[in-house]
C-alpha positions in Angstrom: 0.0 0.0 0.0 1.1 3.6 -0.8 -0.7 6.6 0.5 -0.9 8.9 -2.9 -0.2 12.8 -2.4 -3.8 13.4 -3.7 -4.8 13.7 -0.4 -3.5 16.9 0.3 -4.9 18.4 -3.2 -8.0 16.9 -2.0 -8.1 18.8 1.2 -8.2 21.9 -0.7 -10.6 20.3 -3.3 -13.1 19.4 -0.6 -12.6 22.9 1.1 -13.6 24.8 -2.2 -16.6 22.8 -3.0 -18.1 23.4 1.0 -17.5 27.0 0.1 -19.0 27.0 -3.1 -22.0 25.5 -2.4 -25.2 27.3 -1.5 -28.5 26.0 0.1 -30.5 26.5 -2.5 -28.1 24.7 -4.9 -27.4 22.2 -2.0 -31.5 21.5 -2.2 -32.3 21.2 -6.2 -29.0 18.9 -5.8 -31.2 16.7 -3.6 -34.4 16.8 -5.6 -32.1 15.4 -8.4 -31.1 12.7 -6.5 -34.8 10.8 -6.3 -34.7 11.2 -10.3 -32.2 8.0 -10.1 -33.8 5.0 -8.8 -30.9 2.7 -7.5 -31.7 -0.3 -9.6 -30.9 2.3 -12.7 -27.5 2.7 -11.2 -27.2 -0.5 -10.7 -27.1 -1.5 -14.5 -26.2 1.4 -15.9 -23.5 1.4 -18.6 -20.6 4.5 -18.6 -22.6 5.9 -21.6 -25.9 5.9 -19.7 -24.4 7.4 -16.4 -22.8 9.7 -18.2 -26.2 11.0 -19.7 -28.1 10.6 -16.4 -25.2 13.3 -14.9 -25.5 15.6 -17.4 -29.4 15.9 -17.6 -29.2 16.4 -13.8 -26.8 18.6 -14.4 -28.7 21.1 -16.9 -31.9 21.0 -14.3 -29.8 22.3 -11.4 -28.2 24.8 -13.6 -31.7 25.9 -14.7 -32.8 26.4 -11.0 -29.1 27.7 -10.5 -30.3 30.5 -13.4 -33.6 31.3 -12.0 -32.3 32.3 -8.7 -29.5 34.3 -10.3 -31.2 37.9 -9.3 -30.0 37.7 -6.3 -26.6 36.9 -6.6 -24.5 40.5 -6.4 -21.6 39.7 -8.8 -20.1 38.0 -11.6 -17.8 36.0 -9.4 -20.6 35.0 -7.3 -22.4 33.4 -10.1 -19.5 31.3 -11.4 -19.1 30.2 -7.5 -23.5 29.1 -8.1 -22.7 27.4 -11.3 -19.8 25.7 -9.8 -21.7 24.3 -7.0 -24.3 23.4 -9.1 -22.1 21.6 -11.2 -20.1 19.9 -8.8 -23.7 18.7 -6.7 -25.1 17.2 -10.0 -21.9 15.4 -11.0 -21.7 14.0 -7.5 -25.9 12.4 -8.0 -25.0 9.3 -9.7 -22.1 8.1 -7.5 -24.1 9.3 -4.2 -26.6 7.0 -5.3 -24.5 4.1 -6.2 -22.4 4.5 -3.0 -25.4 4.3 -1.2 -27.0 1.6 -2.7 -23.6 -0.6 -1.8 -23.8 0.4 1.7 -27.4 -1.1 1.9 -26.0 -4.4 0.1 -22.6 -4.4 2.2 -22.2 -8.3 2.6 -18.4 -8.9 2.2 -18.1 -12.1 4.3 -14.8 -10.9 6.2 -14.9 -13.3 8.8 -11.8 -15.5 7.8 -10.1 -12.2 6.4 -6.4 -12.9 7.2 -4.5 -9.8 6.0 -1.4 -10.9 7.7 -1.0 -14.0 5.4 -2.8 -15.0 1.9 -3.3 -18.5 1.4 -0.9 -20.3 -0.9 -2.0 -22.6 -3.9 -1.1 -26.5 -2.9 -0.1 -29.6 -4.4 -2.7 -31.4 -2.7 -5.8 -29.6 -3.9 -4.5 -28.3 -7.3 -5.9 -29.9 -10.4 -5.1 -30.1 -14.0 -7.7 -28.5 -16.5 -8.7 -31.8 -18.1 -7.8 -32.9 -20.9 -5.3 -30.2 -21.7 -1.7 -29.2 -21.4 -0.2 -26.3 -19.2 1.5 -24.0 -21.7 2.4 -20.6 -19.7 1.7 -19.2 -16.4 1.8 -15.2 -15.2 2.4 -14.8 -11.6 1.4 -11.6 -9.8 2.2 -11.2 -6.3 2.3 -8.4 -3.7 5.1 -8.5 -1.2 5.3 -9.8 2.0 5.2 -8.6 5.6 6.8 -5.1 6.0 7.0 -2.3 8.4 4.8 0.5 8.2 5.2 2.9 5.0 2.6 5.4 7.2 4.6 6.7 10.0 3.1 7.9 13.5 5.5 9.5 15.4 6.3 9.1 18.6 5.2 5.5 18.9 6.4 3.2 22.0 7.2 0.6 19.3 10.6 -1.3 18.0 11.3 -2.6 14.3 13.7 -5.0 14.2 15.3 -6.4 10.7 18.5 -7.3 12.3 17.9 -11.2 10.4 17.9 -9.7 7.0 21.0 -7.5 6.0 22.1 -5.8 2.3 25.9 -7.7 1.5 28.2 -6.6 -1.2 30.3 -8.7 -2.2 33.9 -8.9 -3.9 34.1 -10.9 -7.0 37.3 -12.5 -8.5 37.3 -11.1 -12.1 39.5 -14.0 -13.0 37.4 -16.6 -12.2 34.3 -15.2 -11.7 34.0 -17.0 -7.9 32.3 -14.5 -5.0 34.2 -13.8 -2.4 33.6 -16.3 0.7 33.2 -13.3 2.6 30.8 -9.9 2.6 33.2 -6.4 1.9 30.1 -4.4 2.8 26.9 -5.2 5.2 24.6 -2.7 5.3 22.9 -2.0 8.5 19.3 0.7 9.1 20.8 3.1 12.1 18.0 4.9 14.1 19.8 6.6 17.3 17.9 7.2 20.6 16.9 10.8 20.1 18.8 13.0 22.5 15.7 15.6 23.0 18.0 18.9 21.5 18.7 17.9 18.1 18.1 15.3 15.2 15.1 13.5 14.1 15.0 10.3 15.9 11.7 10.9 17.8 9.5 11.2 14.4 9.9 7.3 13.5 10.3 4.2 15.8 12.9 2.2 17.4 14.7 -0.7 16.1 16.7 -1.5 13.0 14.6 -1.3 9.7 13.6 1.2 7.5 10.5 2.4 6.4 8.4 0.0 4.4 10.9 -2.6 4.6 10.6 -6.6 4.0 10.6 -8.4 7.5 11.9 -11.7 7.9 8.3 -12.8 8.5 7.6 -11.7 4.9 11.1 -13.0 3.5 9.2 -16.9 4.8 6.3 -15.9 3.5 7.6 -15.4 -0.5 10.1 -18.9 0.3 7.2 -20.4 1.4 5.2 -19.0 -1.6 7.9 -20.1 -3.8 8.1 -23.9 -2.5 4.5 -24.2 -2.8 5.0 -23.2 -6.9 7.8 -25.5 -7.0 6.0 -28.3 -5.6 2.8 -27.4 -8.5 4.9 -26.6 -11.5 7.8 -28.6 -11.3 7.2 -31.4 -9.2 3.3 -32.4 -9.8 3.2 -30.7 -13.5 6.8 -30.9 -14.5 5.9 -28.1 -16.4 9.1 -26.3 -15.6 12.8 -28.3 -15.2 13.4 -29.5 -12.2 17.0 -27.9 -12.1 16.9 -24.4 -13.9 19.7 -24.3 -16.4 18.5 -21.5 -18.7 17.3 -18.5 -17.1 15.2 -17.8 -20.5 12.5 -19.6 -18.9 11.3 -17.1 -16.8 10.7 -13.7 -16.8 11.0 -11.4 -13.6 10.0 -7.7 -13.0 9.2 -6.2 -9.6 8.1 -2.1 -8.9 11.5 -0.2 -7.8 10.6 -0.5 -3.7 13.5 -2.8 -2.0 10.2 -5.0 -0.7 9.1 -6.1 -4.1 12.7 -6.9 -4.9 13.2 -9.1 -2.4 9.9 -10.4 -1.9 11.4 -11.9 -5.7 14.4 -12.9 -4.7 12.9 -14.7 -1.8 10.4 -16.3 -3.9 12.8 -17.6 -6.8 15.1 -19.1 -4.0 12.2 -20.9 -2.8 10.9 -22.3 -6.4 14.2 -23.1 -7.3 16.6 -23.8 -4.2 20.1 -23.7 -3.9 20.1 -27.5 -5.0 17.9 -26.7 -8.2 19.9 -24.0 -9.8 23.1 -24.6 -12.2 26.2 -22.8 -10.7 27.1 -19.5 -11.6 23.8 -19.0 -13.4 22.2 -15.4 -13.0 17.8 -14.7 -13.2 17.5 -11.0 -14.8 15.3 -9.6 -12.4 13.8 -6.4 -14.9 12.5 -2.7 -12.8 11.2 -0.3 -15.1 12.4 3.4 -13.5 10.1 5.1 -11.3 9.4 7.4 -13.7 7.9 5.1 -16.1 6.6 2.2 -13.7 3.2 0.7 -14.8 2.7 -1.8 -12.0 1.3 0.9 -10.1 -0.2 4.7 -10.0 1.7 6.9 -11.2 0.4 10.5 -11.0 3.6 12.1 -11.8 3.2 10.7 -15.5 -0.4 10.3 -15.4 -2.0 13.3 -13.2 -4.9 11.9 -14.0 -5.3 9.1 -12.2 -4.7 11.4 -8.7 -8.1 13.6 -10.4 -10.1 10.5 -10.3 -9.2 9.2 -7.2 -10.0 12.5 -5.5 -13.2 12.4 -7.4 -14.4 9.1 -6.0 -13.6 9.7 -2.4 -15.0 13.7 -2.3 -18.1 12.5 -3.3 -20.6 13.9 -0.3 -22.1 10.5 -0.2 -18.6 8.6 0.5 -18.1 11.7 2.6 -21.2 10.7 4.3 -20.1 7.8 5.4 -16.4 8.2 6.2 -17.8 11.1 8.6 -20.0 9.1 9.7 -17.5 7.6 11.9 -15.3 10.8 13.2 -15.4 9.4 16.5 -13.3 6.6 16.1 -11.2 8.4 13.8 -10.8 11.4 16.4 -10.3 8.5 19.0 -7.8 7.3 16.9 -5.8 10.5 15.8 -5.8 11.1 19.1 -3.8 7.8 20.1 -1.5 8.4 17.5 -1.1 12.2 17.9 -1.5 12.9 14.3 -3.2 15.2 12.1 -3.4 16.4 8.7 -5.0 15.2 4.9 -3.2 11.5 5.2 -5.3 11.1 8.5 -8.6 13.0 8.3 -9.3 12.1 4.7 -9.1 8.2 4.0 -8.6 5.2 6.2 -5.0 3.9 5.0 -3.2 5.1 7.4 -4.9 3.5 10.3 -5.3 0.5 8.7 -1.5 0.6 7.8 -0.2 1.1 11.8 -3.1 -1.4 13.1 -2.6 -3.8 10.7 1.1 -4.0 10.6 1.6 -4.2 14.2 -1.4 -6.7 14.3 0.7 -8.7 11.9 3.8 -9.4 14.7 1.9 -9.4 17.4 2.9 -5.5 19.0 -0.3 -5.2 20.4 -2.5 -2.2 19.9 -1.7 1.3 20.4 -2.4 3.5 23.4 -1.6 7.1 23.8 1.6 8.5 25.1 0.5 9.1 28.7 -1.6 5.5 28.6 -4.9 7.1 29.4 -6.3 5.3 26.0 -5.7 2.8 24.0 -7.1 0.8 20.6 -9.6 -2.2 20.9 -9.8 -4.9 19.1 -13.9 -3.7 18.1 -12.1 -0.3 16.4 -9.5 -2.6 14.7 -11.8 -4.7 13.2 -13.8 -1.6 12.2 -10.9 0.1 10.4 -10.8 -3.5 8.8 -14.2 -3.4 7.7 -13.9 0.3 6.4 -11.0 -0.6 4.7 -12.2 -3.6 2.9 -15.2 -1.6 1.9 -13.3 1.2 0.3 -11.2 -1.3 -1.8 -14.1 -3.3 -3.1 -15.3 0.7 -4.0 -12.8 2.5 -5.7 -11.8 -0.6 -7.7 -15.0 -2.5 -8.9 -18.2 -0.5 -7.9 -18.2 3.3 -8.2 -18.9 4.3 -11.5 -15.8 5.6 -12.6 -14.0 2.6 -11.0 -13.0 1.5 -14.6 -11.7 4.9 -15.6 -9.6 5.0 -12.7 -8.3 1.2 -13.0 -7.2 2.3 -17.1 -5.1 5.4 -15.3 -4.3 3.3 -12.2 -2.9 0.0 -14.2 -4.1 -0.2 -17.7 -0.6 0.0 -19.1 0.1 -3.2 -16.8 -3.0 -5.0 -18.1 -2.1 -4.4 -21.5 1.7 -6.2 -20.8 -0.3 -8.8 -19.7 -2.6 -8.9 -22.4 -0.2 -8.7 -24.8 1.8 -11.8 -23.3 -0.8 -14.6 -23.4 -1.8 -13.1 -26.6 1.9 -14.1 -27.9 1.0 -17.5 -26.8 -1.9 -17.9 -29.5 0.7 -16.4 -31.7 3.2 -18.6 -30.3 6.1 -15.8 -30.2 6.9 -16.2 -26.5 10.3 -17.3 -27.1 11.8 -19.9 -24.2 9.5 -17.6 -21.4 7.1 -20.4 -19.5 7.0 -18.7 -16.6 6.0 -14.7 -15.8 6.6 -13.4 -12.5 5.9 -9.7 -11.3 6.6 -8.9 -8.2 4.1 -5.4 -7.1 1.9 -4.6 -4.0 -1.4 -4.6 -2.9 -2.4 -1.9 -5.6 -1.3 -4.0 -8.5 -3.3 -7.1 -7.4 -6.5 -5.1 -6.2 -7.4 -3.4 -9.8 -6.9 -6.1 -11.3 -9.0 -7.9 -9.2 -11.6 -5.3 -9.9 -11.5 -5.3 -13.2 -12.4 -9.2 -13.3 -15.3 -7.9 -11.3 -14.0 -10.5 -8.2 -16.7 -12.2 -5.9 -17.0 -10.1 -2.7 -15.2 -12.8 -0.5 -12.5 -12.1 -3.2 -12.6 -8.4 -3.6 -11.1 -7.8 0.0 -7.3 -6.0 0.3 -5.1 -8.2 -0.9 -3.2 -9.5 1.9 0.5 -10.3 2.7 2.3 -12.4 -0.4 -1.2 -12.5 -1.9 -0.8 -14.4 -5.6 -3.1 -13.8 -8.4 -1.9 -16.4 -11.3 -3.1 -16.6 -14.8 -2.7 -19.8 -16.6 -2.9 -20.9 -20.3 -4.1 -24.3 -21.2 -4.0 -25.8 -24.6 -6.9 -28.2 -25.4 -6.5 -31.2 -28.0 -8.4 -29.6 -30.6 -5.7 -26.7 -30.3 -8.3 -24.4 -28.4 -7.0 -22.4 -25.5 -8.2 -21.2 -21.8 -7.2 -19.5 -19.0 -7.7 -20.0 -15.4 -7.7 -17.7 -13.0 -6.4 -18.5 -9.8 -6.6 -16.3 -6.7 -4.7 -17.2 -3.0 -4.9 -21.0 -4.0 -8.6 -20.8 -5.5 -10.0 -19.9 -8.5 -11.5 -16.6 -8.8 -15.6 -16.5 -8.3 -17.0 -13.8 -9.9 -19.2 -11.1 -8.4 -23.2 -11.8 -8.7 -24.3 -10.1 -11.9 -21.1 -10.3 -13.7 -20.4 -13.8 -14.6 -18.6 -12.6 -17.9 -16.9 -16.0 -17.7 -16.0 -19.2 -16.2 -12.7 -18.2 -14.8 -12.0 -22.3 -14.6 -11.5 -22.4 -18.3 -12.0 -18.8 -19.9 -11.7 -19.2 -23.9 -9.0 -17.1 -24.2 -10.0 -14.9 -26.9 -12.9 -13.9 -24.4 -10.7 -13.4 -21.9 -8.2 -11.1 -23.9 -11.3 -9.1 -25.2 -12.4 -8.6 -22.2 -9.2 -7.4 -21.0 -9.1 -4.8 -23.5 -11.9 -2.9 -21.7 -9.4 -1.7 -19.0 -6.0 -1.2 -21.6 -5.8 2.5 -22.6 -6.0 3.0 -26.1 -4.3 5.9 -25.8 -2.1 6.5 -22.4 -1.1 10.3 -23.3 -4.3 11.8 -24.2 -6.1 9.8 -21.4 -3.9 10.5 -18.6 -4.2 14.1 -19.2 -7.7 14.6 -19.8 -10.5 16.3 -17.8 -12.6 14.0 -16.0 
């Protein structure tokens, strides 16, 4: 998870439409609202929503105009027509979000964010009477530390297991040295109360958003469980990996996704299963061109949208419909500002990580209140809801999921598309290597089963298979934490068991931006 910098724009975007809007605009913006019944909504295409805003948008405008006597300036009646605007654009999604609230049944009871389940030998099954040609793995790193930081928290991080070595290497032989030349070791000093920064992050040894040794098992454990399926049960790949070609590797740019691979490939293919001196390219694209996630400095876009979705006064509604435990909360953890008063992340990221190695809950620094277990649960359920949101049900979810990942979808598009085509080369075997917000739109898009459509936990794996029929026909399945993916009531575009897989390409498309450019700088 990363906390976007939207927030702050968004604290001056909500700001600007509370002064902008007028009772009387406020009012006709209501009236509009009982115009769309909730089962329209429901099954409403982009086209039709888009229509259903801007009709409600001319009639508020219209009451907007008949009213406009009274308004003493020219500035005053852009500021109407801005308000007007902005209430009529917001009828649709109020209505939606609504509607979801109401239907809220996301089964969360067995939700284990600290761990996703891993696919297993035992209950994994060929797709009859075909034969496995490629697989794309897509995972999201293991257990980390906090990436949101609360200062001043009586808490230690420890990552004194896992260290960065440089090694020397014997350019005449091409041996490593026996020995490290360099270890690299995460410093925070006690804070001596005059000077330094110290008492702004926790104790310990690790970094910010770093891999912990609990997520290092987790992707070795991950890995095993793909060894023991693909080369073991299928022997689909060798079971000693003497050409690298066979795989394909790329991870985001953060050290956690790195490793999370490395730990991963040294668990499908142990020290014993790998020929000597043999070297897996692991590919990054530069942060300035990554596609695995959002990213608003080459798309500014996708920061509009998002900000668009959650300043909606009906998710406002509801996420101030719970200031009390936020205040309660914020008050714990002695923060303030956009990244705390304006989405849920943040508390979700400093329960749930410290949930996940067992640091208890926090209390505030003089120990006169602390966290439950009911508010942690709720930030759970909030959370959960919000993902299944953003991603699959608000109306502009699939605008915001081109922006958000579309580029990614379309690498992986274009990949099983060269299997039909049969120019994959020596590549069996895909891995990428991302977070929570690679696996999540993606999920979305798919339209995943609510049970499905929670956040993606710790070393959660989303894997796409091809399978080559007999009669040369090919299918993919869809498999999700060691399951395949169910699809969401009202969406069955297809049996994600065996998907023909020029349906499921197609389908694809819907989410690929035909245009990145144009699309990540238009007006929305």
């Amino acid at each position: 998870m990363k906390l976007s910098y939207a927030v702050v724009v968004l604290a001056a975007h909500l700001a600007a439409v509370a002064i902008a809007q007028d009772a009387s605009s406020s009012s006709t913006a209501e009236s509009s609202i009982e115009t769309i019944t909730e089962a329209s909504v429901e099954s409403t295409t982009d086209s039709s929503v888009e229509s259903t805003a801007e009709s409600s948008t001319e009639s508020v405008a219209e009451s907007s105009d008949v009213e406009s006597s009274s308004v003493d300036s020219a500035a005053d009646v852009a500021s109407a027509v801005e308000a007007a605007a902005t209430a009529a654009a917001s009828t649709v999604v109020r209505t939606t979000y609504n509607t979801a609230i109401a239907n809220y049944n996301f089964d969360d009871s067995t939700f284990n964010y600290c761990n996703a389940s891993y696919p297993s030998a035992s209950t994994y099954t060929s797709v009859s009477g075909a034969t496995l040609e490629f697989v794309q793995v897509i995972v999201r790193h293991g257990d980390r530390t906090p990436v949101v930081v609360a200062p001043g928290q009586n808490v230690s991080w420890n990552c004194d297991g896992y260290n960065e070595d440089i090694y020397l290497k014997d350019l005449a032989s091409d041996a490593l040295s026996s020995s490290a030349l360099v270890s690299q070791k995460i410093e925070i000093p006690a804070w001596n109360g005059k000077y330094g920064f110290s008492n702004q992050l926790w104790q310990g040894t690790c970094n910010v958003g770093q891999l912990t040794d609990t997520g290092k098992k987790q992707h070795q454990t991950l890995g095993s469980q793909l060894r023991s399926i693909y080369v073991d049960k299928l022997d689909f790949l060798p079971d000693w990996l003497d050409d690298p070609s066979q795989l394909y590797v790329r991870t985001t740019h953060y050290w956690r996704t790195k490793n999370s691979a490395e730990q991963l490939l040294g668990g499908l293919y142990p020290f014993r299963g790998v020929t000597n001196d043999m070297t897996i390219p692991m590919h990054t694209y530069p942060v300035e061109i990554e596609t695995m996630d959002a990213n608003s400095d080459a798309c500014p876009a996708v920061d509009t949208v998002w900000y668009d979705i959650i300043s909606a006064s009906s998710y406002q509604t509801f996420f101030t419909g719970q200031s009390a435990l936020m205040s309660k909360l914020a008050g714990i953890l002695n923060v303030s500002g956009p990244t705390w008063t304006m989405v849920w992340d943040g508390y979700a990221d400093t329960l749930f990580t410290r949930m996940c190695q067992n640091k208890g809950l926090p209390c505030s620094s003089d120990g006169s209140v602390c966290a439950t277990s009911a508010d942690r649960d709720q930030v759970k359920r909030n959370a959960n809801f919000d993902w299944a949101y953003k991603y699959r049900d608000h109306p502009m979810a699939k605008t915001y999921t081109r922006l958000h990942i579309g580029s990614f979808i379309g690498t992986l598009r274009d990949q099983l598309q060269n299997v039909v085509a049969g120019n994959t080369g020596a590549v069996k075997f895909a891995l990428y290597s991302g977070h929570d917000t690679t696996i999540g739109p993606i999920l979305g898009s798919l339209k995943a089963s609510n049970r499905q459509m929670l956040w993606p936990p710790y070393a959660s794996n989303l894997i796409f298979e091809v399978w080559k029929k007999t009669n040369g026909s090919r299918y993919v399945r869809v498999l999700y934490n060691g399951e395949v993916l169910q699809l969401q009531d009202g969406f069955k575009w297809c049996d994600l068991s065996a998907c023909p897989i020029d349906t499921f390409t197609t389908y694809l498309a819907n989410f690929i931006p035909s245009d990145i450019t144009s699309e990540c700088n238009a007006s929305y």
